[in-house]
C-alpha positions as protocol buffer text, in pm:
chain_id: "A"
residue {
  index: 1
  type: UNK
  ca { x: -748 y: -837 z: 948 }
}
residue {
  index: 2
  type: UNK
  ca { x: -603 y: -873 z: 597 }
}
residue {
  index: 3
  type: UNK
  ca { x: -302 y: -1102 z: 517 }
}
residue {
  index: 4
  type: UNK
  ca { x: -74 y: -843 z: 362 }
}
residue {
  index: 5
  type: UNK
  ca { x: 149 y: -1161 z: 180 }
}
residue {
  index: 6
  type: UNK
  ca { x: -164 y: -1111 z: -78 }
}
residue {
  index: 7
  type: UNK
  ca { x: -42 y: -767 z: -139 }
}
residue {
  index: 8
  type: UNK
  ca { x: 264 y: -852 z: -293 }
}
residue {
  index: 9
  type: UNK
  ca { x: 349 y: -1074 z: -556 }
}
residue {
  index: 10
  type: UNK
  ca { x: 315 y: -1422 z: -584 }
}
residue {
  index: 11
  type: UNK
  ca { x: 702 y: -1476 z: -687 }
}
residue {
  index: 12
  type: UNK
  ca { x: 843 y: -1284 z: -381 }
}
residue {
  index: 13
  type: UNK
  ca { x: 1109 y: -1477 z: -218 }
}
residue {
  index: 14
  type: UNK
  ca { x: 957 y: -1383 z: 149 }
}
residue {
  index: 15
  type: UNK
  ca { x: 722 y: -1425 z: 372 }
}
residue {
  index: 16
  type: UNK
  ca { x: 589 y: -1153 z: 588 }
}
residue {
  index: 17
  type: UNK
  ca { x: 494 y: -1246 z: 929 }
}
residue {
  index: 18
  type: UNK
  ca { x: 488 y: -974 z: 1151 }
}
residue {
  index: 19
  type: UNK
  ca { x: 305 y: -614 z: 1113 }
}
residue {
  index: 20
  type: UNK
  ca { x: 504 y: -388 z: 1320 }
}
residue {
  index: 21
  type: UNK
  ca { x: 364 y: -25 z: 1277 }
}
residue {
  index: 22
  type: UNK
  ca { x: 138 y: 196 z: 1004 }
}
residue {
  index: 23
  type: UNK
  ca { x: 136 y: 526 z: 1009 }
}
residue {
  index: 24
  type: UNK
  ca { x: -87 y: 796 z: 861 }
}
residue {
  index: 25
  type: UNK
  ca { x: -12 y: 774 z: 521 }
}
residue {
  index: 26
  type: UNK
  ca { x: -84 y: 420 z: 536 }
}
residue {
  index: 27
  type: UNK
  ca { x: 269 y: 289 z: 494 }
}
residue {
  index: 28
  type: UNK
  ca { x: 328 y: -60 z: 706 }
}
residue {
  index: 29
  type: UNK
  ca { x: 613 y: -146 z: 822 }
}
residue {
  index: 30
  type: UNK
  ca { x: 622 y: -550 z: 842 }
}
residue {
  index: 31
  type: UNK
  ca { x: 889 y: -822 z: 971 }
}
residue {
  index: 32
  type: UNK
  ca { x: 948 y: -1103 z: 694 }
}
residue {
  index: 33
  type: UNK
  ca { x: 1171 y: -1435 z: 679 }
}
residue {
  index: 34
  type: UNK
  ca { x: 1319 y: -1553 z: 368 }
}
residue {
  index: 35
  type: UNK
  ca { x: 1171 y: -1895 z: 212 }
}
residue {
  index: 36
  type: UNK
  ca { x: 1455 y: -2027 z: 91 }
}
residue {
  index: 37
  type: UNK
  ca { x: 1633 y: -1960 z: 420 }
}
residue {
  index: 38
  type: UNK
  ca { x: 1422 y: -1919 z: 756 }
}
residue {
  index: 39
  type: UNK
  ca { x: 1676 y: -1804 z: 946 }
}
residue {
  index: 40
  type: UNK
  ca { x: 1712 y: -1462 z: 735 }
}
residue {
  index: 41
  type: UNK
  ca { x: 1426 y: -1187 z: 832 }
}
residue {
  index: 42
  type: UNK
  ca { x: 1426 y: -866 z: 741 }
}
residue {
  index: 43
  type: UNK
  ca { x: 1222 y: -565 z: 778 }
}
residue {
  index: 44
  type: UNK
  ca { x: 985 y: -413 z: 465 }
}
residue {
  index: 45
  type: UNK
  ca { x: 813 y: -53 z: 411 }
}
residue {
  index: 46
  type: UNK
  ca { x: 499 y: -165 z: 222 }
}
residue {
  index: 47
  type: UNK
  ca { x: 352 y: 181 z: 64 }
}
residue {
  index: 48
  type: UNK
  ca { x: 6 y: 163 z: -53 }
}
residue {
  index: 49
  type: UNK
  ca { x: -99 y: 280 z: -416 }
}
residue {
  index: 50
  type: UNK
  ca { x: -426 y: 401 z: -495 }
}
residue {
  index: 51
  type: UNK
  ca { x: -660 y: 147 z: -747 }
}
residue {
  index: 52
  type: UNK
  ca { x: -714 y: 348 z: -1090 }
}
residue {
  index: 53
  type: UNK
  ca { x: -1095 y: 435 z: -961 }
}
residue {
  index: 54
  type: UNK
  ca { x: -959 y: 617 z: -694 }
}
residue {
  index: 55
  type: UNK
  ca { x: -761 y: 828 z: -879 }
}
residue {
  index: 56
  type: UNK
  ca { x: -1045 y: 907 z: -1165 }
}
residue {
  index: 57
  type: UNK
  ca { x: -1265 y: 984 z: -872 }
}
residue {
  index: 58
  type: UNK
  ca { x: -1027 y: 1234 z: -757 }
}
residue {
  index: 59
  type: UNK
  ca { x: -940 y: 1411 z: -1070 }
}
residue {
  index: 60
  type: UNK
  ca { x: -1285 y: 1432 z: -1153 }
}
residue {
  index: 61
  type: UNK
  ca { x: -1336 y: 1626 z: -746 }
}
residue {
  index: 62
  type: UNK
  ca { x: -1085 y: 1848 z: -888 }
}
residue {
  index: 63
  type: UNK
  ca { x: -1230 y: 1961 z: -1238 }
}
residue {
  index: 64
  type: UNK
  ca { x: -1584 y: 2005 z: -1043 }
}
residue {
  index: 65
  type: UNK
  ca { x: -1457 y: 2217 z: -797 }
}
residue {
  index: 66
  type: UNK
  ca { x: -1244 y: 2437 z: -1068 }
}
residue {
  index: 67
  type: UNK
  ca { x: -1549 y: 2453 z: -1260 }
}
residue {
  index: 68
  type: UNK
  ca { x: -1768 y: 2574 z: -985 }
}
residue {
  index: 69
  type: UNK
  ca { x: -1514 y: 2825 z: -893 }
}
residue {
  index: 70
  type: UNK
  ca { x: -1460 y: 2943 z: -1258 }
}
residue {
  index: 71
  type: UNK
  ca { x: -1860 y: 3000 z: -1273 }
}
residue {
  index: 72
  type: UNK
  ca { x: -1903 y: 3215 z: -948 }
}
Protein backbone atom coordinates (compact mmCIF):
# COMPACT_ATOMS: atom_id res chain seq x y z
CA UNK A 1 0.00 0.00 0.00
CA UNK A 2 1.36 3.46 -0.85
CA UNK A 3 -0.08 6.71 0.66
CA UNK A 4 -0.91 8.52 -2.56
CA UNK A 5 -1.02 12.20 -0.37
CA UNK A 6 2.97 11.70 -1.09
CA UNK A 7 2.21 11.89 -4.71
CA UNK A 8 1.10 15.25 -4.78
CA UNK A 9 2.47 18.27 -3.52
CA UNK A 10 3.21 19.27 -0.24
CA UNK A 11 1.14 22.73 -0.59
CA UNK A 12 -2.14 21.03 -1.77
CA UNK A 13 -5.01 22.29 0.13
CA UNK A 14 -6.49 18.50 0.47
CA UNK A 15 -6.26 15.53 1.83
CA UNK A 16 -7.00 12.36 0.05
CA UNK A 17 -8.55 9.69 2.01
CA UNK A 18 -10.25 7.33 0.05
CA UNK A 19 -8.98 5.27 -3.21
CA UNK A 20 -12.03 4.53 -5.07
CA UNK A 21 -11.03 2.78 -8.43
CA UNK A 22 -7.73 2.45 -10.96
CA UNK A 23 -8.02 1.42 -14.07
CA UNK A 24 -5.63 0.10 -16.72
CA UNK A 25 -3.84 2.98 -17.56
CA UNK A 26 -3.11 3.46 -14.06
CA UNK A 27 -5.28 6.51 -13.45
CA UNK A 28 -6.85 6.52 -9.63
CA UNK A 29 -9.64 7.90 -8.91
CA UNK A 30 -9.49 9.04 -5.03
CA UNK A 31 -12.08 10.78 -2.48
CA UNK A 32 -10.37 13.90 -0.67
CA UNK A 33 -11.60 16.50 2.12
CA UNK A 34 -10.46 19.96 2.16
CA UNK A 35 -8.03 21.04 5.19
CA UNK A 36 -9.16 24.17 5.70
CA UNK A 37 -12.75 22.93 5.71
CA UNK A 38 -13.54 19.12 6.56
CA UNK A 39 -16.78 19.18 5.63
CA UNK A 40 -15.90 19.82 1.74
CA UNK A 41 -14.71 16.42 -0.18
CA UNK A 42 -14.37 16.07 -3.49
CA UNK A 43 -13.40 13.54 -5.94
CA UNK A 44 -9.68 13.62 -7.90
CA UNK A 45 -8.37 11.75 -11.22
CA UNK A 46 -4.71 11.27 -10.22
CA UNK A 47 -2.87 10.31 -13.73
CA UNK A 48 0.46 8.83 -13.38
CA UNK A 49 3.61 10.24 -15.34
CA UNK A 50 6.41 8.22 -16.23
CA UNK A 51 10.05 9.12 -14.17
CA UNK A 52 12.60 10.47 -16.95
CA UNK A 53 14.42 6.79 -16.86
CA UNK A 54 11.46 5.34 -18.05
CA UNK A 55 11.10 7.29 -20.86
CA UNK A 56 15.04 7.08 -21.98
CA UNK A 57 14.58 3.39 -21.58
CA UNK A 58 11.84 3.45 -23.99
CA UNK A 59 13.19 5.63 -26.66
CA UNK A 60 16.25 3.82 -26.58
CA UNK A 61 13.67 0.12 -27.23
CA UNK A 62 12.63 2.11 -30.09
CA UNK A 63 15.97 3.16 -31.92
CA UNK A 64 17.18 -0.67 -31.28
CA UNK A 65 14.40 -2.12 -32.80
CA UNK A 66 14.50 0.48 -35.96
CA UNK A 67 18.01 -0.30 -36.19
CA UNK A 68 17.63 -4.01 -36.26
CA UNK A 69 14.94 -3.68 -38.76
CA UNK A 70 16.93 -1.20 -40.97
CA UNK A 71 19.89 -3.95 -40.97
CA UNK A 72 17.80 -7.09 -42.04
Amino acid sequence: MLDLNTLIPPDFPWLLSEAIEINHAGQILVRGRRLDNWGDSHDFLLTPIPEPGVLSLVGLGALLLLGRKQSS
